[in-house]
N, C-alpha and C positions, 0 to 999 in steps of 0.2 A: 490629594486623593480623598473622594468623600469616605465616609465608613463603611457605607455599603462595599463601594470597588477594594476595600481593604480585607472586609470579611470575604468578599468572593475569590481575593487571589488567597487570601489564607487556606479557605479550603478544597481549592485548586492543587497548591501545595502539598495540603494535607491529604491529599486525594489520590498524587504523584508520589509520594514516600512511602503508603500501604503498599502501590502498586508495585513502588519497586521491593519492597520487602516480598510481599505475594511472589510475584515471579522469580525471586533468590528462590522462598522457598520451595514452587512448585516446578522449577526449570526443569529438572531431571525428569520426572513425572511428565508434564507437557511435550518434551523433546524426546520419553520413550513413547508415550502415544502416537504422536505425527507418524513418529517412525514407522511404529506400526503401521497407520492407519494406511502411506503412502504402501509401504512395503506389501501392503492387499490389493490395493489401488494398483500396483505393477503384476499382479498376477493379469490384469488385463487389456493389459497393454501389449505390444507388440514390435519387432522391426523385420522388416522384408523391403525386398528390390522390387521398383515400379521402371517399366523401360533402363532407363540406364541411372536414375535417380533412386538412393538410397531412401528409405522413411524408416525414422523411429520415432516409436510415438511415447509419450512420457507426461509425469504429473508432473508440476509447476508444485515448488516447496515455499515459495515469496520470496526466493533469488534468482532460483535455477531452473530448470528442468532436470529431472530425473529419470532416466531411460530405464526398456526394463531388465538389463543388466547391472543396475544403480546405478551408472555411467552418468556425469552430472554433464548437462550441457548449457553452457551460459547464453543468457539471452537479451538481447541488447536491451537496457533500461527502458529507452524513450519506446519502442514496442511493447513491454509489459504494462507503461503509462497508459501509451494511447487506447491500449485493447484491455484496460481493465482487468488484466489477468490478475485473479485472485489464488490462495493456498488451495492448492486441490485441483482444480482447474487441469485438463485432460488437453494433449497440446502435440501436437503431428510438426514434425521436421522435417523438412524437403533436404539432403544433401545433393547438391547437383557435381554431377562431373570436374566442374571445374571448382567445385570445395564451397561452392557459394550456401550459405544457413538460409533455410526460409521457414519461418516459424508461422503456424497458425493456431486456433484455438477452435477444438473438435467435440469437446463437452465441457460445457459452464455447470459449475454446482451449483445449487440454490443459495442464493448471495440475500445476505442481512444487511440495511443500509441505515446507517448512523450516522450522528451530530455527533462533532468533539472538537477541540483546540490543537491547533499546531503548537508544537512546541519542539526543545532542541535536547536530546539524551545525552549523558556525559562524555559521550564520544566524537559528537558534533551533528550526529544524524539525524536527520524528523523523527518525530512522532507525531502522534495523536492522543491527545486522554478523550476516552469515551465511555460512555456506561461503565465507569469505574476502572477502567483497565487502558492500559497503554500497547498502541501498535507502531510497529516501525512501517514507514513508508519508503518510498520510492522519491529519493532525490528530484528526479527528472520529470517525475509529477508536481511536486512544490517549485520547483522554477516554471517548467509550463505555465504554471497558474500563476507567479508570479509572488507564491504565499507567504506570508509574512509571520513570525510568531506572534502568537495569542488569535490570529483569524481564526473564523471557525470553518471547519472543513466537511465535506461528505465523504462519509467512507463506507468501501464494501469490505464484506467478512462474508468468513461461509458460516451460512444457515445453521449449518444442523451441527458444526465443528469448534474449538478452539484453535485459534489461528494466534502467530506471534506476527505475522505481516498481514496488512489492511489495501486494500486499492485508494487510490483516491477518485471519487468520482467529480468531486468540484470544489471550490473553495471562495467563501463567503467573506470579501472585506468589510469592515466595520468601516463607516463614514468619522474621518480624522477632522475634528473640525479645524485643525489649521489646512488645510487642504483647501477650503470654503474658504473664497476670501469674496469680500463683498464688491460689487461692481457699480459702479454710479451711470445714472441717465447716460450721463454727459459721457461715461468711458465707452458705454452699449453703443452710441450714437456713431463714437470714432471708429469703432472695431468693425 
């Protein structure tokens, strides 16, 4: 490993240890504000009957849906993946007759888009380090793409907010040079 890729995982490292110190310190703080901020955020929201189909409409917490009863309603991963659903994110529920979920997304908050590295938190789950802070992602996003640690990734956050969960909007492989293997005249010619 050259010295440079030594210094760069060091303060990588060193970058991922404030973060997690930072977040010990300000969990409580961060986790009264969201509350808050959702808990406003459901003042305008609402549920009522369309024909014979139920809608409740609710904010997206970066797990769930939140109705605005606080009523949490889970929402399949690989749809939060595909639809970019970020922390805040305004989100209408179809319950049909037959109990069927169909979730949609009804207002997007203004989304900040960032560079950061994959990596794995002590509990086995993704993250992201980016602009100095670490987000958890979505499983079913890092397989979709197929990401690997240390790739670097794009991710969405809300604009104007602190968020503990990030969307994934894509995922950037580094070129593994044993991947590269060299091909001769003679092997182009057979193939």
């Amino acid at each position: 490993m050259q010295e440079e890729e030594k210094i760069q995982k060091l303060i990588e490292h060193l970058i991922k240890i404030r973060n997690e110190v930072d977040i010990a310190l300000s969990d409580y703080n961060i986790n009264k504000k969201d509350t808050l901020s959702i808990k406003n955020k459901l003042k305008s929201i609402k549920e009522y009957n369309e024909n014979d189909d139920k809608i409740v409409e609710g904010i997206f917490n970066g797990e769930i849906m939140i109705g605005p009863d606080e009523k949490q309603y889970s929402i399949p991963s690989n749809y939060i993946s595909k639809s970019k659903i970020i922390e805040g994110d305004k989100l209408k529920l179809t319950i049909k007759p037959d109990g069927t979920f169909v979730y949609k997304q009804i207002e997007l908050i203004p989304r900040k888009r960032t560079k950061g590295i994959l990596s794995r938190a002590k509990d086995g789950n993704f993250e992201v380090l980016s602009e100095g802070k670490t987000y958890k992602v979505q499983k079913a996003s890092i397989t979709y793409y197929k990401g690997e640690i240390g790739n670097e990734v794009i991710i969405l956050t809300p604009k104007d907010n602190d968020s503990i969960w990030a969307g994934v909007e894509n995922i950037i492989k580094g070129i593994n040079d044993n991947e590269i293997q060299p091909i001769t005249l003679e092997e182009l010619k057979n193939n």
